[in-house]
C-alpha positions as CSV (number, residue, x, y, z in Angstrom):
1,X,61.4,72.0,89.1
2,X,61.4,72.1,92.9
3,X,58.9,68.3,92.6
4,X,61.2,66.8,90.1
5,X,64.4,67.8,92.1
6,X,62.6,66.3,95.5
7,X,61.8,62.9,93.2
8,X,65.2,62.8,92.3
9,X,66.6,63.4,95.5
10,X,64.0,60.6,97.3
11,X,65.4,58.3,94.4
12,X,69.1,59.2,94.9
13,X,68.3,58.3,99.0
14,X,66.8,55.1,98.3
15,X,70.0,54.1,96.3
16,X,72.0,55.4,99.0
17,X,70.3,53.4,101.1
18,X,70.6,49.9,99.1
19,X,74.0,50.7,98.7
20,X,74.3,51.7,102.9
21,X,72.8,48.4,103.8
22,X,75.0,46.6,101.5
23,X,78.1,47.7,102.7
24,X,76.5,47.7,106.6
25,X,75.8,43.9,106.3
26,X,79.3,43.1,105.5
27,X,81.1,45.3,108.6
28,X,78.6,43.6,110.5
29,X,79.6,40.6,109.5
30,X,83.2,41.0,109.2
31,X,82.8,39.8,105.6
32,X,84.0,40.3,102.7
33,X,81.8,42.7,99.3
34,X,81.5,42.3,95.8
35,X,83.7,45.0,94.7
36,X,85.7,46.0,91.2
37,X,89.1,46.2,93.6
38,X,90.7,44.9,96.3
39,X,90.4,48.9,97.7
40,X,86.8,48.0,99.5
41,X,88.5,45.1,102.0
42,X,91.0,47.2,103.0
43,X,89.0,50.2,103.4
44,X,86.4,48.1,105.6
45,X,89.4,46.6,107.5
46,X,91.2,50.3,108.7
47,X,90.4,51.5,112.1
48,X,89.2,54.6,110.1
49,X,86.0,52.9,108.8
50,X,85.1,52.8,112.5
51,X,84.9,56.8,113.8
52,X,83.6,56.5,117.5
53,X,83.1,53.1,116.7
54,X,80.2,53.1,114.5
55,X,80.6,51.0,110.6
56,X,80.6,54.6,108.0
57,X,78.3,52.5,106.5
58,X,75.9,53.5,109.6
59,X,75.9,56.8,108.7
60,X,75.7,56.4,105.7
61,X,72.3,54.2,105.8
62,X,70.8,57.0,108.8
63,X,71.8,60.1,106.5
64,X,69.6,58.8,103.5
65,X,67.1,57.4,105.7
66,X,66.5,60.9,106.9
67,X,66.6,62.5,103.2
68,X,64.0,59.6,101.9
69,X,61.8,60.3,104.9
70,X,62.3,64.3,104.6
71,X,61.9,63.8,100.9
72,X,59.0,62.1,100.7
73,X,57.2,63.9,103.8
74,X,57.7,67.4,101.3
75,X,55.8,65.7,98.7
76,X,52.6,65.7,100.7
77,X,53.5,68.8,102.5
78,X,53.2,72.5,101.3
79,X,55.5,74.0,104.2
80,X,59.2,74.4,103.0
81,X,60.3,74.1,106.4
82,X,61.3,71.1,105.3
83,X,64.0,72.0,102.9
84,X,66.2,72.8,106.1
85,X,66.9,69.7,107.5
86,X,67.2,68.3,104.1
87,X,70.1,70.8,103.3
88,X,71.4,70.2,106.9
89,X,71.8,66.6,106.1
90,X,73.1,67.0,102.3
91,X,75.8,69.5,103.8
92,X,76.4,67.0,106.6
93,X,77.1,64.5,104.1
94,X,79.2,65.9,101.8
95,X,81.4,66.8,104.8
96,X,82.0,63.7,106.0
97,X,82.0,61.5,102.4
98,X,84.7,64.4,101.6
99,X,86.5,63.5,104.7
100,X,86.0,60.0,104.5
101,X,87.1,60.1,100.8
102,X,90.6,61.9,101.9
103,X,90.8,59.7,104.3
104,X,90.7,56.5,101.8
105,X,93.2,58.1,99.2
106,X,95.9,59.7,101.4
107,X,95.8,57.8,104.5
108,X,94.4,54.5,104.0
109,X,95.6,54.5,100.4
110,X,92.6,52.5,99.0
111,X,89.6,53.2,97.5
112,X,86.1,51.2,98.0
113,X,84.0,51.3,95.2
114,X,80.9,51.3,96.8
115,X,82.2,54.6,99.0
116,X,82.7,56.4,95.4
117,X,79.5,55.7,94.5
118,X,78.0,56.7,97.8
119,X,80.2,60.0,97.6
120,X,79.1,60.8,94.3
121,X,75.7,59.8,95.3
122,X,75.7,62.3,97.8
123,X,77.3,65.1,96.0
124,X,74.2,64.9,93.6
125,X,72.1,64.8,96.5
126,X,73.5,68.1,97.5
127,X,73.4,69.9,94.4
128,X,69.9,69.2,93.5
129,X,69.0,70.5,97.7
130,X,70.9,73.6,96.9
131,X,69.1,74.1,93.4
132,X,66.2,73.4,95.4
133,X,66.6,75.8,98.4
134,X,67.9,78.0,95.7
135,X,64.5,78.2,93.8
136,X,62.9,78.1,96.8
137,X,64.6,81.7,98.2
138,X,64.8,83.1,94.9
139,X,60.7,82.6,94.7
140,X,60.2,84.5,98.2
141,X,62.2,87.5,97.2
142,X,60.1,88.2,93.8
């Protein structure tokens, strides 16, 4: 299970970061996305799509760059050192796409469709790193 979760999560990373770049290109821009809503121009518009002045998109595109690179380096790597930083960056990213996500509903009052899919994205991303680290620790203590 621990190679199919890994696949899945290097797959999930590469979506994220199609999706990262996407969304990036248009912030850079100042342009506008395909979206389902009108909830993604105002979301890329507030002053709270820019923490310490950097697009979320950014993050978004460096957090699954890191996972893809982690993710794939572990499939030509026996040491589970590897699994750390992975978690580190799955926890990192749930925080913030749950912050981000607030941030959209209850201050910004709009929701981007491409940030829901990113947040769910990275939800999944998390829960398949847990089940991993999970196995993994649960293999060491038998």
């Amino acid at each position: 299970m621990q190679k199919k979760y890994n696949r899945l999560v290097f797959i999930l990373s590469l979506a994220g970061i199609i999706v990262a770049v996407y969304v990036l290109q248009s912030f850079v821009r100042q342009s506008s996305i395909i979206c389902v809503n009108q909830g993604c121009e105002l979301v890329r518009k507030s002053s709270y799509s820019y923490p310490f002045g950097i697009p979320v998109p950014a993050f978004g595109l460096v957090g699954y760059t890191l996972l893809a690179i982690l993710t794939f380096l572990r499939t030509t790597s026996t040491s589970k050192k590897l699994l750390y930083p992975i978690l580190a960056i799955a926890i990192f990213g749930i925080l913030f796409v749950t912050w981000f996500t607030y941030m959209e509903l209850f201050v910004i009052r709009a929701v981007c469709t491409w940030c829901a899919i990113s947040a769910v994205n990275m939800y999944l991303i998390f829960y398949l790193t847990f089940r991993m680290f999970n196995e993994t620790h649960r293999h060491k203590s038998v």
